[in-house]
PLY file of the C-alpha trace (Angstrom):
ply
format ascii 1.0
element vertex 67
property float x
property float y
property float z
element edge 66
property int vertex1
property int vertex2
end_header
-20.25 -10.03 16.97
-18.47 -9.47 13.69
-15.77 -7.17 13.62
-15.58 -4.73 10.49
-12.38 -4.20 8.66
-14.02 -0.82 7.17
-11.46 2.30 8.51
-8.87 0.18 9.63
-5.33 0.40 7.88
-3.96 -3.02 6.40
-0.78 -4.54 7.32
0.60 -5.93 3.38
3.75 -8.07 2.42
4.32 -6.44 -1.01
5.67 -9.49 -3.78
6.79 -8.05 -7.69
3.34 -9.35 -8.52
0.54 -8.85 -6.07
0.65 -8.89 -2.12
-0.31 -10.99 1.03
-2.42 -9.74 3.76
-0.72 -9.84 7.13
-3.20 -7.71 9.06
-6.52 -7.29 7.45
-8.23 -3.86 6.68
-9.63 -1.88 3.86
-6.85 0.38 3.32
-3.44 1.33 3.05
-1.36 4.85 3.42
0.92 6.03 0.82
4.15 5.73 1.84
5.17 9.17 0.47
1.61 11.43 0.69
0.19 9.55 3.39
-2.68 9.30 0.90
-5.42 6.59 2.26
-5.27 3.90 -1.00
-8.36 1.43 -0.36
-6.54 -1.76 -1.32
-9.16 -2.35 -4.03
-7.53 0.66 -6.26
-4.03 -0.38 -5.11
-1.53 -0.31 -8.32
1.94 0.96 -7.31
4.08 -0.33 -4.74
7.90 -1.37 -3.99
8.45 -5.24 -3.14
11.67 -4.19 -2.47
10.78 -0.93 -0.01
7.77 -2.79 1.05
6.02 0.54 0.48
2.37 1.49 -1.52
2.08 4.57 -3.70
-1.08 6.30 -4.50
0.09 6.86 -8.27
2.68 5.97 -11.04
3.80 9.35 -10.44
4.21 9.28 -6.87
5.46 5.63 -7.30
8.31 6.73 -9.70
9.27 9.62 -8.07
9.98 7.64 -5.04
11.83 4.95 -6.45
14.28 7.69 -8.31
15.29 8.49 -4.84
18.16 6.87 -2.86
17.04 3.88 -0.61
0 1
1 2
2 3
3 4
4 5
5 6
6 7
7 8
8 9
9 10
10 11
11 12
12 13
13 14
14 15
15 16
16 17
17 18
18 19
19 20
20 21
21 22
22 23
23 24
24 25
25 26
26 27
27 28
28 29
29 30
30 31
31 32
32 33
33 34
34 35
35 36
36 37
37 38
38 39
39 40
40 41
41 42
42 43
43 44
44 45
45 46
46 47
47 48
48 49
49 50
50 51
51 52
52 53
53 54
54 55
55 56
56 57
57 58
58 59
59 60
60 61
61 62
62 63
63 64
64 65
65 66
């Protein structure tokens, strides 16, 4: 039987341009909202933090703050 990675949360190595998949799934949370970002519509992230953002907003807000 084939297993679905629909509703499952993805496990991502962020890079500065793009990402690998380490666990798959079809999403991934925000690392400040805990917004669910289906990695299809995923644009803002840290490779430094290693975290995902569900906006520019959210994205630069976050990186303004201390590490």
């Amino acid at each position: 039987m084939l297993m679905s990675n629909s509703a499952r949360a993805a496990r991502l190595h962020f890079l500065a341009n793009g990402f690998r998949v380490l666990t798959p799934g079809d999403h991934v949370l925000c690392a400040v909202s805990g917004e669910r970002i289906p990695l299809d519509e995923l644009r803002y992230w840290s490779a430094t933090r290693q975290e995902a953002y569900a906006s520019a907003e959210i994205a630069t807000k976050a990186l303004m703050q201390p590490a």
